[in-house]
C-alpha positions in Angstrom: -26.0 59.8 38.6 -28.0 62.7 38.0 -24.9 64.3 35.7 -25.0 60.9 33.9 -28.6 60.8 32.6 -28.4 64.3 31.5 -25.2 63.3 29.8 -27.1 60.1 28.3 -30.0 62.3 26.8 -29.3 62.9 22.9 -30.9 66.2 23.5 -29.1 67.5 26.3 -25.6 66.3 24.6 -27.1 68.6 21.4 -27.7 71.5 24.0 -24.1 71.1 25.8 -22.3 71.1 22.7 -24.3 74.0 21.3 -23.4 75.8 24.2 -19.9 75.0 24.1 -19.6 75.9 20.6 -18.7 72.0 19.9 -21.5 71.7 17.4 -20.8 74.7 14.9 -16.9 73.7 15.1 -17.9 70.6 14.1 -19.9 71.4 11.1 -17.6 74.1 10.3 -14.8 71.1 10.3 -17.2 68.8 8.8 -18.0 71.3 5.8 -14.0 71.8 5.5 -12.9 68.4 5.0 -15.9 67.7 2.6 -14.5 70.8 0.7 -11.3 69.3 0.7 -12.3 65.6 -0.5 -14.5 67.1 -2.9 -11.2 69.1 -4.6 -9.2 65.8 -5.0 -12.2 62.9 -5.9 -13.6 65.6 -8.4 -10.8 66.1 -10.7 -9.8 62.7 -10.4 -13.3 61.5 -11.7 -13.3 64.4 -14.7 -10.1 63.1 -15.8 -10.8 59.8 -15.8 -14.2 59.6 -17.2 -12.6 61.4 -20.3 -9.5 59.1 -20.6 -11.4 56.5 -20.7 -13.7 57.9 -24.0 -10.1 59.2 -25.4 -8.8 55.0 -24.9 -12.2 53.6 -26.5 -12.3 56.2 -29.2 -8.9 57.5 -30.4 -6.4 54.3 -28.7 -3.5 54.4 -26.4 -1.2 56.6 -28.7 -3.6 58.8 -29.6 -4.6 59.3 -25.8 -0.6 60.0 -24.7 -0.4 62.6 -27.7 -3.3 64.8 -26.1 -1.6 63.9 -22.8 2.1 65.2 -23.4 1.5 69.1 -23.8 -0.1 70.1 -20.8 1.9 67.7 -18.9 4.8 69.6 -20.2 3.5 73.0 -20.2 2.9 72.4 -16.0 6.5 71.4 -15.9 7.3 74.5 -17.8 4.9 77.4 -16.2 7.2 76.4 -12.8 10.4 78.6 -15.6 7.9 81.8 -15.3 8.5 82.7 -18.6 5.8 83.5 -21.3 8.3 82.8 -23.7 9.1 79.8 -23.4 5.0 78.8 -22.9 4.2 80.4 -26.2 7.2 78.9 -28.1 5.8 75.6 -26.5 2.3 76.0 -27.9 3.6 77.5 -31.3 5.6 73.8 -31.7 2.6 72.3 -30.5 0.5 73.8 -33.3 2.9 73.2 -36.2 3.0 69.5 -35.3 -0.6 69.2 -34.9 -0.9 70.3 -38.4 2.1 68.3 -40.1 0.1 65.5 -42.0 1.9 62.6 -41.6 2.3 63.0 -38.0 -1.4 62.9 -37.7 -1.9 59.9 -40.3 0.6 57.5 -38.4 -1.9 57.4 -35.5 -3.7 55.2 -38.3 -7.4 56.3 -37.3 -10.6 56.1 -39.2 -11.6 59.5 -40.5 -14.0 60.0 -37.4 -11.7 59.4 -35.0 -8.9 61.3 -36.5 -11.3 64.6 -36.6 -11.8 64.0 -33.2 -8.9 63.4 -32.3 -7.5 66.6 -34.3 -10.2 69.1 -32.7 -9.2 67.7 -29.0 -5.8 68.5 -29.5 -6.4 71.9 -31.2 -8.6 72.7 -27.4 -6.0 71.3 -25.6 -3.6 73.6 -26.6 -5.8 76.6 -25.9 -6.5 75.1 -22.6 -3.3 74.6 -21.3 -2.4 78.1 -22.7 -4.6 79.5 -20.3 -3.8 77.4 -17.5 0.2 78.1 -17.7 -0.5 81.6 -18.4 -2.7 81.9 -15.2 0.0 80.3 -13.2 2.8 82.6 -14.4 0.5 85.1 -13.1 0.1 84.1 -10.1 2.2 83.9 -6.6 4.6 81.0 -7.0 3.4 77.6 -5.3 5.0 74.4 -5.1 3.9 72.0 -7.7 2.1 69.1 -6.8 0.1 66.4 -8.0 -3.1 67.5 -7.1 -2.8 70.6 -8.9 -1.5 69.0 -12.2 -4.8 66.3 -11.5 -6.7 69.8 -11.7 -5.3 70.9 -14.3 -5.6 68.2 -16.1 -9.5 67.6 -15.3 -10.1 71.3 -16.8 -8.4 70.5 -20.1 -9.9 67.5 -20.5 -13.7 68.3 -19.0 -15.4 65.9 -20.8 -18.6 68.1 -21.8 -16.6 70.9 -23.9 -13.5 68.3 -24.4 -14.7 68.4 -28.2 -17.4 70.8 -29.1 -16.0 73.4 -26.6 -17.3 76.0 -25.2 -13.8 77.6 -23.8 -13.9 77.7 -20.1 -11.1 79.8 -18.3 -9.4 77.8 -15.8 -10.6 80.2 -12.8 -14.1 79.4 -13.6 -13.8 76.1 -14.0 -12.0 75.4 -10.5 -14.0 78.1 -8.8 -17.4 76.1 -10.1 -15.9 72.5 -9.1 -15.8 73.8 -5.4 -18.6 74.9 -5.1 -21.0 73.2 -2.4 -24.0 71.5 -3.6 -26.8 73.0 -4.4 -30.1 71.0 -4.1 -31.8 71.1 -7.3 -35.0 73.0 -7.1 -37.9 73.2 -9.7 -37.2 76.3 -11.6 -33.8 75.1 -11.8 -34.7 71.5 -13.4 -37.0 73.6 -15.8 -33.9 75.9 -16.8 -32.5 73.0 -17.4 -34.7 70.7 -19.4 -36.0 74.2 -21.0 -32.2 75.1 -22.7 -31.6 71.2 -23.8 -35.3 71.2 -25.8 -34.0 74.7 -27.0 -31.0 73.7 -28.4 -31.7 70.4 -29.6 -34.9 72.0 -31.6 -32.3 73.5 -33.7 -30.2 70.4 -34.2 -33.0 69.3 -35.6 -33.8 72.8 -37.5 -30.8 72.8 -39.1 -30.3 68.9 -39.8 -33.6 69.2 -41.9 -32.3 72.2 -43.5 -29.3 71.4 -44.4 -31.2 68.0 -46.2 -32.9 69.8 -48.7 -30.3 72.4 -49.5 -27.4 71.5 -51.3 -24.8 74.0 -50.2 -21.7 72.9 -52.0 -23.5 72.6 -55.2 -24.9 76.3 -54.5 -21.5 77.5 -54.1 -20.6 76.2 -57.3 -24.2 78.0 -59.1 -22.9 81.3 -57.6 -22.3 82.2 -61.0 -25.8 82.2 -62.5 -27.7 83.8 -59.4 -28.6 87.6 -58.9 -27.9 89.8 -56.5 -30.6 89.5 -54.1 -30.2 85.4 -54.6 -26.2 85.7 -53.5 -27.3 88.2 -51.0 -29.7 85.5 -49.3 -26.7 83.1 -49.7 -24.4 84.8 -47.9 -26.7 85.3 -45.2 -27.7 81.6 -44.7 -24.1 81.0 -44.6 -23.6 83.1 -41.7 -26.7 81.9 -39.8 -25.8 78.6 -40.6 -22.0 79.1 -39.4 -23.8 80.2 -36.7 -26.4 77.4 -35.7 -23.2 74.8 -35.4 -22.1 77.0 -32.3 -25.1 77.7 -30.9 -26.0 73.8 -30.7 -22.5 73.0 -29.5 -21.9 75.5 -27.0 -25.2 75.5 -25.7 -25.8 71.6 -24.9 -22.2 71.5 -24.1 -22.5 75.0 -21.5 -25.9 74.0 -20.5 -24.6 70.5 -18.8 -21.6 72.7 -17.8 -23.8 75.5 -15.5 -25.7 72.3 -13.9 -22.7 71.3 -12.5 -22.4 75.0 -11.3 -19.6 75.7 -13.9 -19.4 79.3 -15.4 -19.9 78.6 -19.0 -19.9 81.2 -21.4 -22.8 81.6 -23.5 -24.3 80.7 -26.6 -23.4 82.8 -29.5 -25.3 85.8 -30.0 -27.5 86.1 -33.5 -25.0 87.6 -36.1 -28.2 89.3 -37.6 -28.6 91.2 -34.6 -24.6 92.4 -34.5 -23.7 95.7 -36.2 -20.4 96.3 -35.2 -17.4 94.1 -35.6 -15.9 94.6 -32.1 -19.4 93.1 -30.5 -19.0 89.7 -33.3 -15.7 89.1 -31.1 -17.5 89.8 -27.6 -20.8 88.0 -28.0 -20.1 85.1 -30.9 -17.2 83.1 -29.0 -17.3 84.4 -25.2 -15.2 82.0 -23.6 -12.4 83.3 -26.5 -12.8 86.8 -26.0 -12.7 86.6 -21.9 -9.5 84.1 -22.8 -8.1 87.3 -25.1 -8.8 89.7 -21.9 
């Protein structure tokens, strides 16, 4: 009786365990399996929240188009030859640009772009992906790894605007465990969305007061200095676009603990050419490495 009451007690079943190691085998389970739901329900929810905007947006035919390549590039990384990948992905390209392929989707102009610009990341994405796989130790293919695969090209944050993730960063930052949000991390967070969109809105007012195709056209009767300052608005404007997109788009990235690359660094600030490749598109140039 006495063995039973002790058993009974919550606390003394917490102390027996503890002392049998039951209890840190347990969490150590516990935190395994979690891991392992987490790497299937994820994917499955990236993929299909983006699928879904590709059906509303861009229709059924459109959404299959953006489907078939890395579908088939999977299918083809299990050949091992680089080859064959970047013959794929040349094709890929040459159709994306024939015209009348694109027009018989029969889109409005804004979904057309759209769908256009998804493709063209796509393909980059799926580069990456069968190229990493070459690289690696052969596995078995299977479905959860195509899901995966498939939820990195199609993470619905950069799915458009970019930036480019590399597919190691993007699985390594979908595993993580959770991380409870703390104060100075909500402030990073809230702080780089009022950053960015304050340029949005910089450069939407900008750009509605000057006329840069009819400047373009005036180059004629300005000075030097005047064409000077052109060209450098050009640049900094050319410049704005990706730091708005890729810093929104990287900022909701890194909450969800992915690696994003950063915003593009001011071109005013860059002397040499080799750092305009390293510090104006990172995900590209770690892609390039």
């Amino acid at each position: 009786m006495g063995i039973l009451k002790k058993l009974d007690s919550g606390e003394n079943l917490c102390k027996l365990a503890k002392e049998n190691g039951v209890g840190r085998a347990t969490v150590h389970d516990l935190k395994k399996n979690t891991q392992k739901i987490v790497g299937h329900v994820v994917p499955v929810w990236y993929l299909s929240v983006s699928l879904l905007f590709m059906l509303i947006n861009v229709g059924l035919h459109g959404t299959v188009y953006v489907l078939i390549l890395p579908c088939a590039l999977y299918l083809l990384s299990e050949l091992r030859s680089c080859t064959i990948i970047w013959g794929t992905v040349l094709a890929a390209i040459f159709i994306l640009n024939v015209e009348h392929i694109m027009i018989s989707f029969d889109l409005a102009e804004g979904p057309h772009y759209m769908l256009f610009l998804c493709q063209a990341w796509t393909i980059i994405r799926s580069l990456n992906f069968s190229l990493d796989r070459i690289a690696a130790p052969v596995s078995i293919p299977n479905l959860s790894e195509l899901i995966t695969m498939l939820a990195y090209c199609f993470y619905f944050p950069t799915l458009i605007l970019g930036p480019l993730l590399t597919y190691q960063n993007f699985k390594t930052g979908m595993l993580k465990p959770f991380q409870r949000w703390t104060l100075i991390r909500l402030c990073s967070l809230l702080l780089n969305f009022v950053r960015f969109s304050a340029w949005l809105i910089f450069t939407e007012i900008a750009l509605h007061f000057v006329y840069s195709k009819f400047l373009i056209a005036a180059t004629k009767e300005m000075g030097s200095w005047s064409l000077y300052g052109l060209g450098y608005c050009m640049g900094q404007f050319f410049m704005l676009k990706y730091v708005v997109m890729y810093g929104l788009m990287g900022t909701i990235a890194r909450a969800e603990n992915i690696n994003a690359p950063r915003h593009p660094k001011c071109i005013a600030r860059i002397s040499l050419y080799s750092d305009m490749w390293r510090y104006f598109d990172e995900g590209l140039y770690r892609f390039l490495l």
